[in-house]
N, CA, C and O atoms as CSV, one atom per row, in Angstrom:
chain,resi,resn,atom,element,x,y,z
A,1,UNK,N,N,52.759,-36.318,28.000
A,1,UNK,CA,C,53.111,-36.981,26.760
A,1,UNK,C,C,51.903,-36.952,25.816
A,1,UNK,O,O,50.725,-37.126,26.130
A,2,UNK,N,N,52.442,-36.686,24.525
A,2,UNK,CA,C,50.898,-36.167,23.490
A,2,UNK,C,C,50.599,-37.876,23.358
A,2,UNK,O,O,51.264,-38.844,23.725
A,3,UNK,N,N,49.139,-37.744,22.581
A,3,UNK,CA,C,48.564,-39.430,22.384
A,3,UNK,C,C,47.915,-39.517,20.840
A,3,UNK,O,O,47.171,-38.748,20.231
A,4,UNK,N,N,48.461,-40.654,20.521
A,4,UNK,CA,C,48.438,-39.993,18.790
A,4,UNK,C,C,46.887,-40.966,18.514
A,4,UNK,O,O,46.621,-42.035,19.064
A,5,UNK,N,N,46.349,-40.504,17.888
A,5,UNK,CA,C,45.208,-41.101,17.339
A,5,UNK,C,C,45.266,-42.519,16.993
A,5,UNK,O,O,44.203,-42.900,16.503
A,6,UNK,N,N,46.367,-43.632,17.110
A,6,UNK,CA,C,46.591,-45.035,17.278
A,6,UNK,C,C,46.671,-45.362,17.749
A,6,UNK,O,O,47.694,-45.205,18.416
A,7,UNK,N,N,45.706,-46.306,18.108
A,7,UNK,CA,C,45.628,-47.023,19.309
A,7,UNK,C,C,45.466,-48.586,18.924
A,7,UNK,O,O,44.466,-49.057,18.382
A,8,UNK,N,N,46.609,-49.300,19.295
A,8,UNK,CA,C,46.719,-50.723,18.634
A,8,UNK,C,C,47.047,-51.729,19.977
A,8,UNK,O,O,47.643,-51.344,20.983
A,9,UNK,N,N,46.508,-53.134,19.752
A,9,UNK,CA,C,46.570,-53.997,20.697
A,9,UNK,C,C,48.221,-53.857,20.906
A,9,UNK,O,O,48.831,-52.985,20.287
A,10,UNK,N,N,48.903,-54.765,21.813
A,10,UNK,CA,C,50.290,-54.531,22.054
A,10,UNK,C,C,51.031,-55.931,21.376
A,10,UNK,O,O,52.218,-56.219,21.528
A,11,UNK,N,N,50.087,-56.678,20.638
A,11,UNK,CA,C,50.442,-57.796,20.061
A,11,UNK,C,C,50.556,-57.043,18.273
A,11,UNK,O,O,49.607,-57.246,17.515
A,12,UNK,N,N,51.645,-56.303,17.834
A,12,UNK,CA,C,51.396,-56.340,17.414
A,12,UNK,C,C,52.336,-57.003,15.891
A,12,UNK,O,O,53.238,-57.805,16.130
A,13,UNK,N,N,52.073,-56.639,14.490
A,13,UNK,CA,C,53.131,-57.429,13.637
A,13,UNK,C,C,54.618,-57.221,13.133
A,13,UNK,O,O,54.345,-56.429,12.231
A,14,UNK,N,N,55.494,-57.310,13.087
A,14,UNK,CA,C,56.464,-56.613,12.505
A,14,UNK,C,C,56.586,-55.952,10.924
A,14,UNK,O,O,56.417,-56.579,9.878
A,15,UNK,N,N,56.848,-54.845,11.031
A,15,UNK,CA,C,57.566,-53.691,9.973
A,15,UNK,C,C,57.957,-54.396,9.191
A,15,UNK,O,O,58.624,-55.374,9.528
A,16,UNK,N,N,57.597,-54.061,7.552
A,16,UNK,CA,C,58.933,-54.585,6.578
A,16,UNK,C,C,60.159,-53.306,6.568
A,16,UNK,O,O,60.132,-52.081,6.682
A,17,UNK,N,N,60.940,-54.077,6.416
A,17,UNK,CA,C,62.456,-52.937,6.048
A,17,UNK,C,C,62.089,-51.921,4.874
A,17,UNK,O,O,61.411,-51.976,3.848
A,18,UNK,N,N,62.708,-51.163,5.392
A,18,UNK,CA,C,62.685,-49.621,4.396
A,18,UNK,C,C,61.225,-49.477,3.860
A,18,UNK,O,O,61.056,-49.098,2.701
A,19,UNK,N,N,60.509,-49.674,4.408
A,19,UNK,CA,C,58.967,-49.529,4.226
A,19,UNK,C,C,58.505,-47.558,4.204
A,19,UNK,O,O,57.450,-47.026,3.858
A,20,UNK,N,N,59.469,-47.092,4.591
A,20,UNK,CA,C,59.491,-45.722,4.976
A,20,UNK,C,C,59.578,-44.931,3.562
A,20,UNK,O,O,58.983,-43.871,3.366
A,21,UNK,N,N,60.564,-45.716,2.402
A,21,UNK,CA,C,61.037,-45.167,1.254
A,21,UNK,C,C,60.574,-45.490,0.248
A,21,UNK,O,O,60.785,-45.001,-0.862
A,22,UNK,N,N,59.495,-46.854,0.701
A,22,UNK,CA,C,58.580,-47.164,-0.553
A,22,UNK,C,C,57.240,-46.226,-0.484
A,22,UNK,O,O,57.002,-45.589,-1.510
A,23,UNK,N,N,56.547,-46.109,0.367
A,23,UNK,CA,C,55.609,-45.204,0.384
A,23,UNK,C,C,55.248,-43.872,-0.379
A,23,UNK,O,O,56.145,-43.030,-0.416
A,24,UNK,N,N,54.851,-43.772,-0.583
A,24,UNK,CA,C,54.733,-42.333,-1.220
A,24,UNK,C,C,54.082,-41.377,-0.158
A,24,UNK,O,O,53.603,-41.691,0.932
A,25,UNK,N,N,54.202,-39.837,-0.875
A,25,UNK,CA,C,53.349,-39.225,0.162
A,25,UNK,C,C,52.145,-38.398,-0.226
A,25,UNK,O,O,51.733,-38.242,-1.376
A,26,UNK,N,N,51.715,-37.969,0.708
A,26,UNK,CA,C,50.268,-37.284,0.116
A,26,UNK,C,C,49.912,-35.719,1.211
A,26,UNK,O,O,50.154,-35.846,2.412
A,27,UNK,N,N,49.464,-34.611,0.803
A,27,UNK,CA,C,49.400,-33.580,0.783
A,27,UNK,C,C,48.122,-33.026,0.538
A,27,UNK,O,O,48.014,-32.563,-0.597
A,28,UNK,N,N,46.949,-32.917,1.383
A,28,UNK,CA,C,45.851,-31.835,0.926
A,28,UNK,C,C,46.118,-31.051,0.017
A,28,UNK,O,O,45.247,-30.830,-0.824
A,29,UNK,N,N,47.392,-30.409,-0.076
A,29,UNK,CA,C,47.226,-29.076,-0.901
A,29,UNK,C,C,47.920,-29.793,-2.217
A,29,UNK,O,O,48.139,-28.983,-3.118
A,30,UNK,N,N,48.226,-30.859,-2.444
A,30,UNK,CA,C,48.835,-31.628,-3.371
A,30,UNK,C,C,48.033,-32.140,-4.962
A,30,UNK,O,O,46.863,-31.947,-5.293
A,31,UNK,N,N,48.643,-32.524,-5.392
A,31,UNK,CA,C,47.489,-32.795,-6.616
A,31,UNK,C,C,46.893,-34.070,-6.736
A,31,UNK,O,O,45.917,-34.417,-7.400
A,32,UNK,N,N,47.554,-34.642,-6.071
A,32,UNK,CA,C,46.613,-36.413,-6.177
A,32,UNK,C,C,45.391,-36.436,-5.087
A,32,UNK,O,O,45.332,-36.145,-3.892
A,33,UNK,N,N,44.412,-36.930,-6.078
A,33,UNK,CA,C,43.321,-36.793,-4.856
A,33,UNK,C,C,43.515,-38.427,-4.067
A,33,UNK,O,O,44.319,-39.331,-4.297
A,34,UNK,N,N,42.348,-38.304,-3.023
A,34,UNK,CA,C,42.717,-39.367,-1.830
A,34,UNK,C,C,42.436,-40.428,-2.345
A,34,UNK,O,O,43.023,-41.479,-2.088
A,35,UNK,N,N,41.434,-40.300,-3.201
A,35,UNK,CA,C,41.318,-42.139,-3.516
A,35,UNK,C,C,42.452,-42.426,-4.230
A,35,UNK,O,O,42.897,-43.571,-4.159
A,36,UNK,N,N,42.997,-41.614,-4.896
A,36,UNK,CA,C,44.107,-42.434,-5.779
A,36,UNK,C,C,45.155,-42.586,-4.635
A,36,UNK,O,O,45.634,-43.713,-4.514
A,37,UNK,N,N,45.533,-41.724,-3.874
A,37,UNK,CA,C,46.623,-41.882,-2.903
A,37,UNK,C,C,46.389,-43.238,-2.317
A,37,UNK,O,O,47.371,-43.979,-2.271
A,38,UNK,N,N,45.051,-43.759,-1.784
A,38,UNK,CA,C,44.487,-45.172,-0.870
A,38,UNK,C,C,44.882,-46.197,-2.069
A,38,UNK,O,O,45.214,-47.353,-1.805
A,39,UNK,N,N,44.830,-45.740,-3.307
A,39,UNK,CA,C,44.957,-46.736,-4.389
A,39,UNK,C,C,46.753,-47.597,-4.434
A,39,UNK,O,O,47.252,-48.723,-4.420
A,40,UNK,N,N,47.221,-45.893,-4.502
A,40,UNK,CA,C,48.537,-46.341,-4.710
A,40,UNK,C,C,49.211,-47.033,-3.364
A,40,UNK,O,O,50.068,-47.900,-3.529
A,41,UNK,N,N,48.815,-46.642,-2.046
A,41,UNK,CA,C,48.873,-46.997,-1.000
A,41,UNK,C,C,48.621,-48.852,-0.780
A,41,UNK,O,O,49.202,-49.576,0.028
A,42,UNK,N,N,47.802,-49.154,-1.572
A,42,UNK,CA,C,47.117,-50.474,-1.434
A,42,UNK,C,C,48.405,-51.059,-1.996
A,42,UNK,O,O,49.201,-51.820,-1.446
A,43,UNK,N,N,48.425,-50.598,-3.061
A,43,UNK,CA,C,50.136,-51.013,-4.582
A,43,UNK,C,C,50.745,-51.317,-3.270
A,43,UNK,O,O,50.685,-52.473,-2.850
A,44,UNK,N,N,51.326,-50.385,-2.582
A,44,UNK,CA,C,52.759,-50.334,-2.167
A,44,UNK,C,C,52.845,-51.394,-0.468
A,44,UNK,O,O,53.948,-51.650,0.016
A,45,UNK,N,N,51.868,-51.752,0.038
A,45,UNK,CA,C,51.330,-52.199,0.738
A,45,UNK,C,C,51.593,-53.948,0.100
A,45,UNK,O,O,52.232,-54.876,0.595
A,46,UNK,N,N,50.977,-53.879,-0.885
A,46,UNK,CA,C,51.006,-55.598,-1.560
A,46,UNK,C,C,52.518,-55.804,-2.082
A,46,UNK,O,O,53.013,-56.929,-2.024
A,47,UNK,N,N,53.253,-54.706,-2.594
A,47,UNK,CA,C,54.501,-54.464,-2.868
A,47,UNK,C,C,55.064,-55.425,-1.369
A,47,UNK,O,O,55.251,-56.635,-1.241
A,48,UNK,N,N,55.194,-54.438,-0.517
A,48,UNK,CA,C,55.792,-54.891,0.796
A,48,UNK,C,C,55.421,-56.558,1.392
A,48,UNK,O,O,56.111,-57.134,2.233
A,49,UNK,N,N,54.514,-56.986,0.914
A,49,UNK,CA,C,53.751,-58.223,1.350
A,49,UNK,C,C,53.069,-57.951,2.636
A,49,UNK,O,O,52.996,-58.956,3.342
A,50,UNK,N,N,52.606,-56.998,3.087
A,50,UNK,CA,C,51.851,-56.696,4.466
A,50,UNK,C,C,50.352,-56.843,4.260
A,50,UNK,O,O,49.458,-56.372,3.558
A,51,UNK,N,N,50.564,-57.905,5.412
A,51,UNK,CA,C,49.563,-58.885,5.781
A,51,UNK,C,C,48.129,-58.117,6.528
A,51,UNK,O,O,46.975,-58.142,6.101
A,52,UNK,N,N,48.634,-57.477,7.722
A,52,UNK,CA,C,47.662,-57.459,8.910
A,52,UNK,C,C,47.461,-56.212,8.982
A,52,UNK,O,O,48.305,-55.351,8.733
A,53,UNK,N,N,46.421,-56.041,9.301
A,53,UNK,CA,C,46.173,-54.425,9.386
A,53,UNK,C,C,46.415,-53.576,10.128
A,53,UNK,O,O,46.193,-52.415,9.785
A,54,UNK,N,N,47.048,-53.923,11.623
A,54,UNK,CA,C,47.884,-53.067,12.485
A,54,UNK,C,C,49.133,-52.598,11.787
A,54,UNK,O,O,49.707,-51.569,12.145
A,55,UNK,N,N,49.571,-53.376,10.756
A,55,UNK,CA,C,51.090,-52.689,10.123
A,55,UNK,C,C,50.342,-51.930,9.082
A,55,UNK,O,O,51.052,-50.952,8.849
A,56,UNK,N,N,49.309,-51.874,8.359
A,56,UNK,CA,C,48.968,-50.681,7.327
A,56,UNK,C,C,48.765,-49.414,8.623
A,56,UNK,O,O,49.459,-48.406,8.481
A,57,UNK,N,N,48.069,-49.465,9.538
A,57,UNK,CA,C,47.283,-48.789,9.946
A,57,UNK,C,C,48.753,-48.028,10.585
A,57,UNK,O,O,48.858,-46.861,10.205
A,58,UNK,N,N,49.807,-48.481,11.426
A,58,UNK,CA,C,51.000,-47.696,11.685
A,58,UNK,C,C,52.096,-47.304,10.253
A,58,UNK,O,O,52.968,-46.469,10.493
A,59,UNK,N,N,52.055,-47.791,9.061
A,59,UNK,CA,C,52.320,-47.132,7.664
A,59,UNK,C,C,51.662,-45.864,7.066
A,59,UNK,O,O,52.282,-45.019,6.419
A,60,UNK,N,N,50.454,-45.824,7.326
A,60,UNK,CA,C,49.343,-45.239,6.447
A,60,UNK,C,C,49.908,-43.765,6.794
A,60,UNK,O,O,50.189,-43.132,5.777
A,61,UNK,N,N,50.142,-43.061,8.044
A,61,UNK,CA,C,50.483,-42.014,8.658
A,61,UNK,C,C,51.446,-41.372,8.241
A,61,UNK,O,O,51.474,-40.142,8.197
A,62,UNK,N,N,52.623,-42.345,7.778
A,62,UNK,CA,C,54.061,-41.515,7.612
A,62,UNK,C,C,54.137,-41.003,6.005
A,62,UNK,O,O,54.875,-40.210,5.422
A,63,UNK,N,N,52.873,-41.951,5.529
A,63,UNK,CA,C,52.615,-40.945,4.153
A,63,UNK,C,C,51.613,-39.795,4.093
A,63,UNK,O,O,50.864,-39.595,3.137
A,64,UNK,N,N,51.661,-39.184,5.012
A,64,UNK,CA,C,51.032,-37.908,5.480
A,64,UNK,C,C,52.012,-36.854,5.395
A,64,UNK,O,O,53.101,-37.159,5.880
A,65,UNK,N,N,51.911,-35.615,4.874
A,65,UNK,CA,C,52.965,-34.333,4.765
A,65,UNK,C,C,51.909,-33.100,5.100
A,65,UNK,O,O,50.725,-33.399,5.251
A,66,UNK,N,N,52.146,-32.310,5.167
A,66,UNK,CA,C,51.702,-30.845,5.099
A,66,UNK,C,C,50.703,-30.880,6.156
A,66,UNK,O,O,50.902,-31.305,7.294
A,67,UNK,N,N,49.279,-30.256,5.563
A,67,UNK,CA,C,47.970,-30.734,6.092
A,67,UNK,C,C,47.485,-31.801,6.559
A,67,UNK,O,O,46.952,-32.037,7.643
A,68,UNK,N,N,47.809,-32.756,5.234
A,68,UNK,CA,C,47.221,-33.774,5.822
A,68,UNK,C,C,47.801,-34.593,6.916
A,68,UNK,O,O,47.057,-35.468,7.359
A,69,UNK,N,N,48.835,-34.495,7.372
A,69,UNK,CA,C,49.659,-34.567,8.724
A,69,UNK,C,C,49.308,-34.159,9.747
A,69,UNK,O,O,49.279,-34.953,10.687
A,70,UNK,N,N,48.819,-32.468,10.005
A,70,UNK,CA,C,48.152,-31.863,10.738
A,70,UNK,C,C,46.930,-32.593,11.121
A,70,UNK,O,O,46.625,-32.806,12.294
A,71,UNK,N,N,46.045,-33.077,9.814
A,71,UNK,CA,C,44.663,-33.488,10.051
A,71,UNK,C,C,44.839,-34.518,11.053
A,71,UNK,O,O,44.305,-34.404,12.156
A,72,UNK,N,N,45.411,-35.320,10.804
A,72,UNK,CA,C,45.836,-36.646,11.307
A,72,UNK,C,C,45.766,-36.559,12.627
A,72,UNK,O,O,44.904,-36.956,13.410
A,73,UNK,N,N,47.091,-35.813,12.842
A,73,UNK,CA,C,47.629,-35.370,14.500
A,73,UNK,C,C,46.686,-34.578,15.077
A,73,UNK,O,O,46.742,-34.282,16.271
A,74,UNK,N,N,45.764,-34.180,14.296
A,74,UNK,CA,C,44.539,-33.392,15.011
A,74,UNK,C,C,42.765,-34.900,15.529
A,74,UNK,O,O,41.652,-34.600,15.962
A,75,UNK,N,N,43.065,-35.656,15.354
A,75,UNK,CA,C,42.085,-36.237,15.278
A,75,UNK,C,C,42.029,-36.929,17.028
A,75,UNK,O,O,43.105,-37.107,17.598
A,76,UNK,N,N,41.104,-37.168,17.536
A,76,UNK,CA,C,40.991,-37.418,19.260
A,76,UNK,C,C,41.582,-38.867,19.504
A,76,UNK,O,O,41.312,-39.960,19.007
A,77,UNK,N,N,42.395,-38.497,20.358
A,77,UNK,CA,C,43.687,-39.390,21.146
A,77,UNK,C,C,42.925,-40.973,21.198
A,77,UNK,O,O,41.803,-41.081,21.693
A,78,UNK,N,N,43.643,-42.144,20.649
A,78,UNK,CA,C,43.264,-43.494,20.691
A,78,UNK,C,C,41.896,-43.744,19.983
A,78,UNK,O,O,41.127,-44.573,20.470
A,79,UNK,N,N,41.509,-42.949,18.668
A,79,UNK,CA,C,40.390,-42.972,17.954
A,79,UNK,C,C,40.170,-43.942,17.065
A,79,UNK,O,O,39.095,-44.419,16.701
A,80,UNK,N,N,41.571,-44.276,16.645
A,80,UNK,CA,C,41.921,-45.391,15.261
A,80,UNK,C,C,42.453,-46.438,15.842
A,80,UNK,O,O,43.640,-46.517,16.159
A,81,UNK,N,N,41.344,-47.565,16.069
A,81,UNK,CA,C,41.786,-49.266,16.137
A,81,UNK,C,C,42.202,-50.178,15.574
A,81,UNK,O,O,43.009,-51.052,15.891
A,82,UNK,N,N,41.240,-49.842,14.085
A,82,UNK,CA,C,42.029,-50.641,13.096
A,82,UNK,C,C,41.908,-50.121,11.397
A,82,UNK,O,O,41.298,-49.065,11.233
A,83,UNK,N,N,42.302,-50.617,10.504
A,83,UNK,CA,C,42.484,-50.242,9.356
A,83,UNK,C,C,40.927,-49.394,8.664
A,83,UNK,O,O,40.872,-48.270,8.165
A,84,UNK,N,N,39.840,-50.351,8.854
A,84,UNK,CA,C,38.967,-49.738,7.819
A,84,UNK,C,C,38.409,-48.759,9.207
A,84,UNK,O,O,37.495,-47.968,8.974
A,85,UNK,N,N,38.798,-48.809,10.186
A,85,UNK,CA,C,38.269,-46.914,11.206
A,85,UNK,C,C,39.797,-45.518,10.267
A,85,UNK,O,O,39.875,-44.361,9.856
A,86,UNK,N,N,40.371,-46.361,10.370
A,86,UNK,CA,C,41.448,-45.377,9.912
A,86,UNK,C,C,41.413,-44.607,8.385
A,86,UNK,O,O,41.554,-43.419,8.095
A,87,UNK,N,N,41.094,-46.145,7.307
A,87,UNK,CA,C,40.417,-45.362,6.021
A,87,UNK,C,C,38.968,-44.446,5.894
A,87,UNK,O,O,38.712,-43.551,5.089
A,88,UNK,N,N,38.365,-44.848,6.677
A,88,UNK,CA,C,36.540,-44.236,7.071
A,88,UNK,C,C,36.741,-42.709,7.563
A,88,UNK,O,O,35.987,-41.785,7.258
A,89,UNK,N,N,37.923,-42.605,8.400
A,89,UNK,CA,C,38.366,-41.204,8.509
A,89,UNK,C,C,38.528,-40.171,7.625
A,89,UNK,O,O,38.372,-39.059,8.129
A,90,UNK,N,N,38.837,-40.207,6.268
A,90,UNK,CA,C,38.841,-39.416,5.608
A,90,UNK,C,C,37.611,-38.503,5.105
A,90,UNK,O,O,37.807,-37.590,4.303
């Protein structure tokens, strides 16, 4: 079984609904650069009312496409604990 670069306590917070369709996405080969993507990310994040940083840190990913998806899924198994290891990654 593959092991994705998240690695989160097992306590962790609940999902807001349709959190999947507010997000936006982001693309290396895309035209928004990353800080603005973390920017708009923050928006949509306070949008949702999410509190704790185990729910950014399992959000942050699914706005990943192309490359930067790859990058992601390329990074060493249980590396990302919590939010600011996960933004520091870039």
């Amino acid at each position: 079984m593959a092991q994705w670069p998240l690695s989160l306590s097992s306590n962790l917070h609940h999902l807001p609904k349709h959190q999947k369709k507010m997000l936006t996405k982001y693309d290396l080969d895309g035209k928004v650069n990353f800080e603005d993507h973390i920017d708009d990310f923050y928006l949509h994040i306070r949008m949702l009312e999410v509190q704790y940083d185990d729910v950014s840190c399992i959000l942050f990913p699914y706005t990943f496409e192309g490359r930067a998806s790859v990058w992601y899924h390329n990074l060493p198994p249980n590396s990302i604990h919590n939010w600011r290891v996960l933004r520091n990654c870039s």
